[in-house]
C-alpha positions, 0 to 999 in steps of 0.5 A: 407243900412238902416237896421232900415228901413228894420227891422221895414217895416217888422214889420208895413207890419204885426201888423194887422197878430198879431191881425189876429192870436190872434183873430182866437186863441180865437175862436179856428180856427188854420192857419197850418204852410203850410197856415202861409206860403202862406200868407207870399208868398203872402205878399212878393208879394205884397211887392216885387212889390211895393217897387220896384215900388218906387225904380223905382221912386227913379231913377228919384230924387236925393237921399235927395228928394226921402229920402224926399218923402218917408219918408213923405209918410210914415208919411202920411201913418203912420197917415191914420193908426192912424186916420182909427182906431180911426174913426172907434172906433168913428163909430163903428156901422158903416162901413168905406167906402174906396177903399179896404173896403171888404178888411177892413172888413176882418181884422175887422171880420177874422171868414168870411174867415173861408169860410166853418167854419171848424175852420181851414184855408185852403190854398184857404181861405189862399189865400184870407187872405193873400191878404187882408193882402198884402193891408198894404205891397203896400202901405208901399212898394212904400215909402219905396222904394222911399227912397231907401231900398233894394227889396230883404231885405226888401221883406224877412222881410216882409215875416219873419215877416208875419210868425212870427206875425200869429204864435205869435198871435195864441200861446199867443191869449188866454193870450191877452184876455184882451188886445187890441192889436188886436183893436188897431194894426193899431194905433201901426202900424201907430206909427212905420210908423211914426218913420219910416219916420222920420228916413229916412228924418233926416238920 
């Protein structure tokens, strides 16, 4: 069990919630607890799903290749992250356009889920976020379970740390103001993936 793995699949599935809670923290829109919840619910899904569709894979290769694979997925994944961020830094008066872009825009602008702008996220409007959320957990998931990590584990990370970035987000959103985080959560997220995937194909 590489417990490496698990832990930070759980932190990568989820830097865009930190940069979720800290941008609806400073617009004073509050996700309550019950909401936090169900769009770490719908994260363990999506994430549920997919790694064990690449543990499903990973039955079929030898455990150096899946390693392989999975980690180089990872890699690529890691700099999609990376390179996404940038060009839209690049083009910012633009939209990008790719096979999840309503979802895209959901991390770009959160205020439009806020559906009947009461400042608070219902559990509707949480079912919504979650999913534009959950995009990250699939992709992420399939290499990792191509490399062999633990449904189960890997799952309730995601799920813990979901909770944690959304809530963590909205206590210190006023204090990271001034910081980029938010913006740059993708190259962050990126960053690790890439860790990630090393780890796994030199381990």
């Amino acid at each position: 069990m590489h417990w490496f793995t698990v832990l930070f699949i759980g932190i990568a599935a989820n830097l865009d919630n930190l940069g979720i809670g800290v941008s609806y923290s400073l617009k004073s829109t509050r996700i309550p607890l019950g909401s936090n919840l169900l769009i770490a619910v719908v994260s363990m899904a999506a994430a549920y799903l997919s790694i064990g569709a690449g543990t499903l894979i990973s039955h079929f290769i030898s455990v150096i290749i899946a390693n392989f694979v999975g980690g180089f997925l990872l890699i690529i994944l890691g700099l999609k992250c990376i390179f996404d961020c940038l060009k839209q830094e690049k083009e910012s008066s633009q939209v990008v356009v790719h096979s999840n872009s309503n979802f895209s825009k959901v991390i770009r602008e959160p205020d439009s889920l806020d559906l009947n702008n009461d400042k608070v996220i219902s559990w509707k409007e949480s079912v919504l976020l979650g999913s534009a959320l959950a995009i990250n957990c699939l992709a992420i998931g399939l290499g990792a379970g191509i490399t062999g990590v633990s449904p189960l584990y890997a799952t309730v990370s995601v799920g813990l740390f979901s909770v944690l970035t959304i809530a963590c987000g909205g206590l210190v959103g006023s204090k990271l103001s001034g910081t980029k985080i938010g913006k740059y959560s993708n190259i962050v997220s990126g960053i690790i993936l890439i860790l990630i995937g090393i780890y796994e194909i030199v381990f």
